[in-house]
C-alpha positions in Angstrom: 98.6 -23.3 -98.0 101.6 -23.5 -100.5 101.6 -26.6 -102.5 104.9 -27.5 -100.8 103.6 -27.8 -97.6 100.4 -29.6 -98.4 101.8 -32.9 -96.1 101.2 -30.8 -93.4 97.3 -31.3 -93.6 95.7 -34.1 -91.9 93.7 -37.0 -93.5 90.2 -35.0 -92.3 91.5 -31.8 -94.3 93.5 -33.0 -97.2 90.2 -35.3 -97.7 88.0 -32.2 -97.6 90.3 -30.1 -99.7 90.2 -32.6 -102.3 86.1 -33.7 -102.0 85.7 -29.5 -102.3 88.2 -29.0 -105.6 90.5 -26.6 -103.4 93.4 -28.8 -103.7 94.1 -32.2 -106.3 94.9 -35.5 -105.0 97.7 -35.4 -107.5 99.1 -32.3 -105.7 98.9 -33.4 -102.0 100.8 -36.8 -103.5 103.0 -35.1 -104.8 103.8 -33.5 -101.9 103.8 -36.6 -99.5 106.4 -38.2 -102.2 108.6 -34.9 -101.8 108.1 -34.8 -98.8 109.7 -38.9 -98.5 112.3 -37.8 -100.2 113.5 -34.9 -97.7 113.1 -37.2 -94.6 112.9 -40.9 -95.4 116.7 -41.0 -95.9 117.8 -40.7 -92.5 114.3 -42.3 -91.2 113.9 -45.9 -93.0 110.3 -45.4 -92.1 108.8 -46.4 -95.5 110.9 -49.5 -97.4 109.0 -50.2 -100.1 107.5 -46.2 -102.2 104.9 -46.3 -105.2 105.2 -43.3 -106.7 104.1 -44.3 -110.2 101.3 -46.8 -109.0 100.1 -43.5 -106.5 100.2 -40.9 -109.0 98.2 -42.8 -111.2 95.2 -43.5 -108.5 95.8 -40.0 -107.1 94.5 -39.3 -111.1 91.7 -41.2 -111.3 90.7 -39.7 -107.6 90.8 -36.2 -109.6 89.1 -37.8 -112.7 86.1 -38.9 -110.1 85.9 -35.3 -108.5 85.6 -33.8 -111.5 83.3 -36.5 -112.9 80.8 -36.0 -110.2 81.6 -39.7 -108.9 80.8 -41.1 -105.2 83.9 -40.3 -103.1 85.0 -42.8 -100.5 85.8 -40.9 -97.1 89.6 -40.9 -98.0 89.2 -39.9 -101.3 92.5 -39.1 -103.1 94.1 -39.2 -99.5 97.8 -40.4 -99.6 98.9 -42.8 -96.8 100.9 -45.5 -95.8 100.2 -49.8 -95.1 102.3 -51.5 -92.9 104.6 -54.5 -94.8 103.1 -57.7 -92.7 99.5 -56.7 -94.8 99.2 -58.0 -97.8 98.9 -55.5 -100.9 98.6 -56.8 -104.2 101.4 -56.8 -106.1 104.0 -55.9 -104.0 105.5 -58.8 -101.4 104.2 -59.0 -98.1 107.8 -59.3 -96.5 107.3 -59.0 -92.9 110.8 -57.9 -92.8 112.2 -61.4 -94.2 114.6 -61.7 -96.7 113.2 -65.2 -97.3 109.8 -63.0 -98.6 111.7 -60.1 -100.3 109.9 -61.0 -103.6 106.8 -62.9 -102.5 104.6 -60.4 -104.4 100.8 -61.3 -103.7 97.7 -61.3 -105.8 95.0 -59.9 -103.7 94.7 -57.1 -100.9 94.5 -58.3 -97.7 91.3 -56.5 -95.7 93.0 -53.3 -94.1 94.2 -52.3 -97.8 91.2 -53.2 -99.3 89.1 -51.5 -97.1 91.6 -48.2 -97.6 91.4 -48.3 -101.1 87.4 -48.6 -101.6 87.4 -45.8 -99.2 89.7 -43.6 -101.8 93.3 -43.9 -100.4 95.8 -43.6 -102.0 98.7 -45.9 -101.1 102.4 -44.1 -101.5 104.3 -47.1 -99.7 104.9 -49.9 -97.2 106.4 -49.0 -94.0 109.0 -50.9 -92.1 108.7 -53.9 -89.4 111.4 -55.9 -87.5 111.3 -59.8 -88.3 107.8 -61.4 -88.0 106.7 -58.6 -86.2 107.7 -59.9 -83.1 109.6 -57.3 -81.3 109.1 -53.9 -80.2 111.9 -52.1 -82.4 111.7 -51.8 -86.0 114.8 -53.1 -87.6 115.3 -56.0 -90.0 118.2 -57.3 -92.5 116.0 -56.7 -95.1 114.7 -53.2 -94.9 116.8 -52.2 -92.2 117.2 -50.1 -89.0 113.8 -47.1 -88.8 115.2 -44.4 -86.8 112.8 -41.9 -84.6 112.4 -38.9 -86.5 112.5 -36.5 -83.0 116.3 -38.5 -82.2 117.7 -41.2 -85.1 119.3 -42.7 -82.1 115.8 -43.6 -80.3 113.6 -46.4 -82.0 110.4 -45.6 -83.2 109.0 -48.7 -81.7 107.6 -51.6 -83.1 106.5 -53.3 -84.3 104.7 -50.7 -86.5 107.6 -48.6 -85.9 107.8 -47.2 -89.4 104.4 -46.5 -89.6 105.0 -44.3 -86.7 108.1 -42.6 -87.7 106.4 -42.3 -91.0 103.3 -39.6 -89.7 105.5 -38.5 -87.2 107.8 -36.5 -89.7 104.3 -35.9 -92.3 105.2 -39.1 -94.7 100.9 -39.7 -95.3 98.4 -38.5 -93.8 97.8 -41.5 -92.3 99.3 -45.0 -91.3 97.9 -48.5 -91.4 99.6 -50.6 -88.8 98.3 -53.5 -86.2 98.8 -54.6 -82.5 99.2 -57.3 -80.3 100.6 -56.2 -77.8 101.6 -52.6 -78.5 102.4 -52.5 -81.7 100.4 -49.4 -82.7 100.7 -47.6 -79.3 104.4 -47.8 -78.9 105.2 -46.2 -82.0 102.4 -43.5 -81.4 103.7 -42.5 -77.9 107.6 -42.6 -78.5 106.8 -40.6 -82.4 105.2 -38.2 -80.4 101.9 -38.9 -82.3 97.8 -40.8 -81.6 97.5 -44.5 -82.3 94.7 -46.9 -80.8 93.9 -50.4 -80.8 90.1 -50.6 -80.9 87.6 -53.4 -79.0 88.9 -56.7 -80.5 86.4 -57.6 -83.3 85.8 -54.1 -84.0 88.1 -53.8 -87.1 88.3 -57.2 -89.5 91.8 -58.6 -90.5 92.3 -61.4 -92.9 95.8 -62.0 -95.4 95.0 -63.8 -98.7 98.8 -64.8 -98.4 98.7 -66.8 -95.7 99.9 -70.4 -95.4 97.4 -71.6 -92.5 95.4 -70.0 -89.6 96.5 -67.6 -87.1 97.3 -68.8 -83.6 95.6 -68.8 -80.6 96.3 -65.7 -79.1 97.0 -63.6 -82.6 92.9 -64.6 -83.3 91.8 -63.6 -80.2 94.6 -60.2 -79.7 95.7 -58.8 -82.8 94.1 -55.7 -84.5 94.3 -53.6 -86.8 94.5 -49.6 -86.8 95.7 -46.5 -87.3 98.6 -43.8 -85.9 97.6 -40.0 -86.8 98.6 -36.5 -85.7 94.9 -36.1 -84.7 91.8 -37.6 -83.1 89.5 -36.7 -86.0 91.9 -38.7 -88.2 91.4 -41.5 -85.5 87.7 -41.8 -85.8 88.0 -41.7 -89.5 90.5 -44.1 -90.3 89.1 -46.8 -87.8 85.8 -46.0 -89.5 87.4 -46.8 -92.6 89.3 -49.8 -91.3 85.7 -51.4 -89.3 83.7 -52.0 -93.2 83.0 -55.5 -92.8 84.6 -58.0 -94.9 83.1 -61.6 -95.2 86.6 -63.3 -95.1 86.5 -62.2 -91.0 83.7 -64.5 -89.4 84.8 -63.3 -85.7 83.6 -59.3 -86.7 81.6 -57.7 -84.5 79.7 -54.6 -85.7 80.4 -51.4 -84.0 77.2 -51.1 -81.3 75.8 -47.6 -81.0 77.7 -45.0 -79.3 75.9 -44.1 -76.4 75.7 -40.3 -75.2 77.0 -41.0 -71.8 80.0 -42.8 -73.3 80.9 -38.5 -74.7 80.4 -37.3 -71.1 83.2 -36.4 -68.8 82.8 -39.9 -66.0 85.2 -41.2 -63.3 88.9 -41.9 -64.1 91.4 -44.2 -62.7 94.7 -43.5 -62.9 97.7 -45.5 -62.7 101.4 -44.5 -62.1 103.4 -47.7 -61.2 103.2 -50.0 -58.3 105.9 -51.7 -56.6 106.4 -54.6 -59.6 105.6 -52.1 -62.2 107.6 -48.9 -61.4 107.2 -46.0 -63.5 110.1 -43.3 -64.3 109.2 -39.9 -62.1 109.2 -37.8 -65.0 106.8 -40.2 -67.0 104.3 -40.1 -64.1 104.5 -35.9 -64.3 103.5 -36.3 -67.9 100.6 -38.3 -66.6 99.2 -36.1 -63.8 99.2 -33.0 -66.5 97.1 -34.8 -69.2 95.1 -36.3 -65.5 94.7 -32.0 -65.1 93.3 -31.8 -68.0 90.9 -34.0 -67.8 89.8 -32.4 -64.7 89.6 -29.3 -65.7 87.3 -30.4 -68.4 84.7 -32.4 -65.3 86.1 -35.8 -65.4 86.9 -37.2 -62.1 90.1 -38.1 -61.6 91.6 -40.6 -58.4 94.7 -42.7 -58.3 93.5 -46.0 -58.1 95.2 -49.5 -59.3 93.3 -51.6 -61.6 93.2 -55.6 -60.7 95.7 -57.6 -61.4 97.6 -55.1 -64.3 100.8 -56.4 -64.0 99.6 -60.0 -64.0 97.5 -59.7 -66.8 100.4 -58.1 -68.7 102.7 -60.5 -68.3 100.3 -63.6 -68.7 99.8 -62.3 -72.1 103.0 -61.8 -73.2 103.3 -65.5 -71.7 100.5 -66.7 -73.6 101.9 -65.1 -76.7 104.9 -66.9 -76.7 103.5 -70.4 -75.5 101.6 -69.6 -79.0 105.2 -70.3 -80.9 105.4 -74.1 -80.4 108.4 -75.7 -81.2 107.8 -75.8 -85.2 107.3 -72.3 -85.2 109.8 -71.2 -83.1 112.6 -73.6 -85.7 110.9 -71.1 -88.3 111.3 -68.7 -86.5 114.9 -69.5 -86.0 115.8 -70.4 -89.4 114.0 -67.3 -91.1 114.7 -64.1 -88.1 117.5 -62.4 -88.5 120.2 -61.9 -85.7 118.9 -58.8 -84.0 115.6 -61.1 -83.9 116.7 -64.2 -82.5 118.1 -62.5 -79.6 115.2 -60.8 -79.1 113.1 -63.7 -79.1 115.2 -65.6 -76.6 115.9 -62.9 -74.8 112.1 -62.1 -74.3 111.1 -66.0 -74.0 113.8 -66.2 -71.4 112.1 -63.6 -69.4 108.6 -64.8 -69.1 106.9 -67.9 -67.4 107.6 -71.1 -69.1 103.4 -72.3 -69.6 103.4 -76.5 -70.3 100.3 -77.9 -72.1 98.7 -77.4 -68.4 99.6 -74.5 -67.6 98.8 -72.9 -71.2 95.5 -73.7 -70.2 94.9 -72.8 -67.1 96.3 -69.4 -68.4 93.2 -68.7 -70.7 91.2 -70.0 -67.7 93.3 -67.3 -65.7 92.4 -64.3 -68.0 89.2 -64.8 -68.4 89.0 -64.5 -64.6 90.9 -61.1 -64.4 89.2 -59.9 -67.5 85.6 -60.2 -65.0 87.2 -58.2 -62.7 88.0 -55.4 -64.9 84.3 -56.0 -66.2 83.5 -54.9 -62.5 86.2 -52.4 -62.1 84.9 -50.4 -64.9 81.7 -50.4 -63.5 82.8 -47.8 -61.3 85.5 -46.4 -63.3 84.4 -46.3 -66.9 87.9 -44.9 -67.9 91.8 -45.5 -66.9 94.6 -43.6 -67.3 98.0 -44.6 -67.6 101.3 -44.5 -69.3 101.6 -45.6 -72.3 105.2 -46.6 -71.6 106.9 -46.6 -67.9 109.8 -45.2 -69.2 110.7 -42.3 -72.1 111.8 -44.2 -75.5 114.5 -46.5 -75.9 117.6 -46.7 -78.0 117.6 -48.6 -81.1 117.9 -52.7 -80.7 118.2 -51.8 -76.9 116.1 -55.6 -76.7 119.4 -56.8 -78.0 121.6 -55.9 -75.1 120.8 -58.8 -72.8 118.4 -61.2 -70.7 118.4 -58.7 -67.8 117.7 -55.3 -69.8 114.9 -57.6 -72.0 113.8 -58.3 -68.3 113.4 -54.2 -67.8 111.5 -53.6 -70.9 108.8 -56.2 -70.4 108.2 -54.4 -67.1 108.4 -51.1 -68.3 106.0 -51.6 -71.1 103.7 -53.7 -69.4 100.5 -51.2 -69.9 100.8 -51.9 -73.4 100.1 -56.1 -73.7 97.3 -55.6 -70.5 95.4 -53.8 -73.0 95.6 -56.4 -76.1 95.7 -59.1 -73.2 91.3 -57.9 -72.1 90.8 -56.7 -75.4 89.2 -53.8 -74.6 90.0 -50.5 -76.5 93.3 -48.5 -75.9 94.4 -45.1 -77.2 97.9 -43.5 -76.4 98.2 -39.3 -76.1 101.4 -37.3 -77.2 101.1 -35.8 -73.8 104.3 -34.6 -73.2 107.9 -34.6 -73.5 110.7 -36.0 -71.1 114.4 -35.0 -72.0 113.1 -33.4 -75.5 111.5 -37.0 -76.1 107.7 -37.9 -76.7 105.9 -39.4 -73.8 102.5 -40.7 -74.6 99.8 -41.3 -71.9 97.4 -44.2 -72.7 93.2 -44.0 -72.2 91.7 -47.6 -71.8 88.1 -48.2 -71.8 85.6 -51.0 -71.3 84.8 -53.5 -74.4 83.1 -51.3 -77.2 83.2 -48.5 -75.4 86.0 -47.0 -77.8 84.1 -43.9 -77.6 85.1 -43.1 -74.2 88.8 -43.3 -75.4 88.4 -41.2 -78.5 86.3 -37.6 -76.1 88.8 -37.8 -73.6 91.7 -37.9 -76.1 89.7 -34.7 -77.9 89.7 -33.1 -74.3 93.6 -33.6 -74.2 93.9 -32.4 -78.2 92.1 -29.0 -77.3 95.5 -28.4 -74.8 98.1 -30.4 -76.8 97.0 -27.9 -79.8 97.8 -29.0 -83.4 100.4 -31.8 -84.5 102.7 -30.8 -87.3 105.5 -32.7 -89.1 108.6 -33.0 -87.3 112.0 -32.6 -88.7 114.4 -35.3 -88.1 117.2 -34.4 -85.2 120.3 -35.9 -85.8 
C-alpha cells in the first residue's frame, strides 16, 4: 500500500504492519495527520490535533520495535479520544467555553488504558454541550458535519468521533454512551460502534469536581466506533484493563462457545408507539437475511416493554439533573443546548421524588422480563435508529419535532436503560444515507453481539474512508 493511503488500514492491520516492521508508526501518523488535513475542514470532527505531541510517541513506538521492546496491542496505532475524557495536558472542555483552557494533569482511564496499550493519540474529537444531546455542535468547537452529507449530523454525542473514522481520521475512536452516544454516530457515519455489558469497560475522570449521578453510574460506558468488528474486539479489549480508580468493574466472564453459535433472533421493526420509517425496516429484514442464511433463526417478535423502558430512561436521566444542575446547566450550555435540553425535558414524564423512585423500582422490573425474554431469544435485532439521519440541530426546531426524535431513537436509551450490550451494523443505505441495524444481547453476553455482527461483515465487505459530499 502507498504511504499516502496508509489511513486506509484498520487498527488490526496498521497494528500488525507496525509489530512486523512493514510499515513505521511514524508513517501511518503521518498519514492520519494528512489525511486531517484533506477532510477535517469541512468535517469539525477533530477540535483539538497533536501533531507534535503524536509524532513524537509514534517515535518512540518505532524506537521500541526496533529495540525489541513489549508492544502493547495498539502499538504505534494512531487514533482519536473523545473531548469529555480527560487527557493530560490538554483541557477536558466538554464543549464549554467556560473549560476551553481547563488543561488537566492526569489521564482519565479510557486514555490511559489507550496509551499503555501503544496508541497513539492525534486529537480530541468534538461533543455538543455537556454531552447532553444527540448532535454534535457547540460554541466552542463548533458544528461536526457527516462526512457522507455536511448537511446531516453525525450524531452525538460522540458525533465527531464518528465522523472522524467514518472519513479514515484514526484508526480508531474513543467515545462513551448513555443513551446512544456511540451507536448513533456509528449507524448515521455509516460505520460499527458498541456499548458493552455495563461494568465491562472502567471509566473514571481525575478532573472531576464530585461523583457522577445516579443514572450516569449505573448507564454510561465507554467504547469504541470502527470500520470493522476485529477493531471492535480489540479496542474494547483495550478499553476493559482494569483500573483501581473504578470499584463498580466487573471482569469480562469467559466467553462461552455457544455464545459464537448461530441461536434464535428476535426482531423488531416498530410497533404502533414506536413506528419505524419503511425503508429503515427493509434495511433490517436484509441484515435479518443474512443472518439466516448463516443458521440463525430469525422471527418478528416484540420484546417487553421497549418503548417503556426507553423512555423511563431517558426520564430517569433527566430527573438526574436536579435543580442545581440544571441552573449549571443553564448558565454554562450554549443556545443550541438549552433548547435542546428544554425541549427534550419538555417531552418526557415529569418523575417527583416519588415517582423517581418508583422508576428504578419500575426498571428493575422490565429488566427481569428481558432476563426471561432472552431465555428464549438470546439475541434481538433492531434498528439502530427508526428513521435515516437527521439534519444538523434538527433537536433545535421545536417541542413537537424533539417529541419525534425521542420516539424515533428510542432503541438506542432501552439498550443503556438494561444495560446489557448493544452493537449497531452499517447495514444499509436509505436515500444514499447510512442506516445502521442494532444487535442487543443478554448481560455479558457481548459475544453474541460481536459473531453476528462478523456474520453481517462477511456481506457488508470492507469499510473504507469516505470522502466528504458536499
Amino acid at each position: 500500500m502507498a504511504t499516502d493511503d496508509l489511513y486506509k488500514l484498520d487498527a488490526s492491520a496498521t497494528a500488525a504492519a507496525i509489530r512486523a516492521g512493514r510499515v513505521s508508526s511514524r508513517a501511518v501518523t503521518e498519514a492520519a495527520l494528512a489525511r486531517m488535513d484533506a477532510v477535517n475542514p469541512s468535517l469539525n470532527a477533530v477540535v483539538h490535533r497533536f501533531d507534535g505531541e503524536a509524532l513524537a510517541a509514534a517515535d518512540a513506538a518505532d524506537r521500541a520495535v526496533r529495540d525489541g521492546l513489549p508492544l502493547g496491542p495498539l502499538h504505534g496505532v494512531p487514533v482519536t479520544t473523545k473531548i469529555d475524557t480527560d487527557l493530560a495536558g490538554h483541557a477536558t472542555t466538554t464543549g464549554l467555553v467556560a473549560l476551553k483552557d481547563a488543561r488537566v494533569a492526569e489521564d482519565g482511564i479510557p486514555t490511559a488504558n489507550l496509551k499503555r496499550a501503544g496508541a497513539v493519540i492525534i486529537g480530541q474529537t468534538n461533543v455538543p454541550a455537556f454531552c447532553y444531546r444527540w448532535f454534535a455542535s457547540n460554541d466552542l468547537h463548533g458544528i461536526t458535519r457527516n462526512p457522507h452529507d455536511l448537511t446531516r449530523s453525525p450524531g452525538g454525542s460522540s458525533g465527531g468521533a464518528g465522523a472522524a473514522v467514518a472519513a479514515g481520521i484514526g484508526a480508531l475512536a474513543h467515545g462513551n454512551d448513555v443513551a446512544g452516544s456511540l451507536r448513533l454516530p456509528g449507524s448515521v457515519n455509516g460505520v460499527y460502534a458498541i456499548k458493552g455489558t455495563m461494568g465491562l469497560i472502567p471509566t473514571f475522570n481525575p478532573s472531576q469536581t464530585g461523583e457522577a449521578t445516579i443514572g450516569l453510574q449505573i448507564g454510561a460506558s465507554d467504547g469504541v466506533i470502527t470500520r470493522s468488528v476485529r477493531d471492535l474486539r480489540l479496542g474494547m479489549s483495550v478499553l476493559a484493563q482494569p483500573d483501581p480508580r473504578d470499584p463498580d468493574q466487573v471482569p469480562a466472564p469467559e466467553v462461552t462457545p455457544a455464545q459464537r453459535l448461530p441461536c434464535r433472533v428476535a426482531m423488531w421493526l416498530g410497533d404502533g408507539d414506536t413506528p419505524v420509517d419503511p425503508d429503515v425496516a427493509a434495511v433490517v429484514r436484509q441484515a435479518a437475511g443474512w443472518l439466516s442464511e448463516a443458521g440463525y433463526v430469525v422471527e418478528e417478535v416484540t420484546p417487553p416493554h421497549l418503548s417503556e423502558m426507553a423512555e423511563l430512561w431517558m426520564a430517569l436521566l433527566y430527573a438526574d439533573a436536579s435543580d442545581p444542575v440544571r441552573a449549571v446547566f443553564m448558565e454554562l450550555g450554549d443556545e443550541a443546548f438549552r433548547r435542546s435540553f428544554l425541549f427534550t425535558s419538555d417531552s418526557l414524564p415529569k418523575l417527583d421524588q416519588n415517582a423517581h423512585t418508583e422508576g428504578w423500582v419500575r426498571r428493575m422490573a422490565i429488566r427481569r422480563a428481558w432476563a426471561m425474554f432472552f431465555q428464549t431469544w438470546p439475541l434481538v435485532l433492531t434498528p439502530t435508529t427508526c428513521v435515516p439521519p437527521l439534519p444538523i440541530d434538527h433537536d433545535t426546531v421545536d417541542l413537537a419535532t424533539m417529541g419525534q426524535i425521542i420516539r424515533a431513537y428510542r432503541p438506542l436509551p432501552l439498550v443503556a436503560g438494561l444495560g446489557v450490550p448493544g452493537l449497531t451494523v452499517p447495514a444499509g443505505k436509505v436515500g444514499g444515507l447510512p442506516v445502521g441495524v442494532q444487535i442487543i444481547a443478554r448481560w455479558f453476553e457481548d459475544e453474541r453481539c460481536l459473531s453476528a455482527a462478523e456474520v453481517m461483515e462477511r456481506r457488508i465487505g470492507s469499510l473504507l474512508p469516505v470522502e466528504p459530499v458536499d
